[in-house]
Residue, then its C-alpha position, 0 to 999 in steps of 0.5 A: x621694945x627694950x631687949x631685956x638682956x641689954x637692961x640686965x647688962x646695963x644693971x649689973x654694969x652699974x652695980x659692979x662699975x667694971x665692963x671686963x667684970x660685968x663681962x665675967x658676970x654674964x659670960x661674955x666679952x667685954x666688948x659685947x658688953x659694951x654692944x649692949x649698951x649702945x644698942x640700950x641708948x640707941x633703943x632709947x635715944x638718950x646716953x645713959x653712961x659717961x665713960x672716963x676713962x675705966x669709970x663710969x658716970x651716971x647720966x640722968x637718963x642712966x640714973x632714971x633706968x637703972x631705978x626701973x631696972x631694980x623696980x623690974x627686978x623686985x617686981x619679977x622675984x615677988x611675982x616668982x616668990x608668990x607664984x607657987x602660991x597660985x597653984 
């Protein structure tokens, strides 16, 4: 089973490009972010991220993820808009 905290820190790594930014964001270290990482591509079996250097690159595996990732996230709000609706 995925750890949803590694899919939100491999989310906001995509979207801010930056490990000590992502770091920041979540209020952790660096190098627990990059632990999140690995331990997400050990989960799944495949590299999602091609480090160069400060950069990163998308691998296919990463692109696809990160696609669930914001599908994850819209679903989750709408379900958080509508629920005091149920009531």
């Amino acid at each position: 089973m995925l750890n949803s905290q590694h899919l939100i820190t491999f989310k906001l790594l995509v979207e801010q490009e930056s490990f000590t930014q992502t770091a920041r964001s979540l209020g952790i270290t660096q190098p627990a972010v990059s632990q999140h990482i690995q331990k997400l591509e050990q989960e799944l079996g495949r590299v999602l991220l091609i480090r160069h250097g400060r950069k990163i690159e998308l691998t296919v595996a990463g692109k696809t993820l990160y696609q669930h990732a914001q599908d994850l996230e819209k679903e989750y709000l709408d379900l958080m808009t509508r629920w005091p609706q149920t009531a």
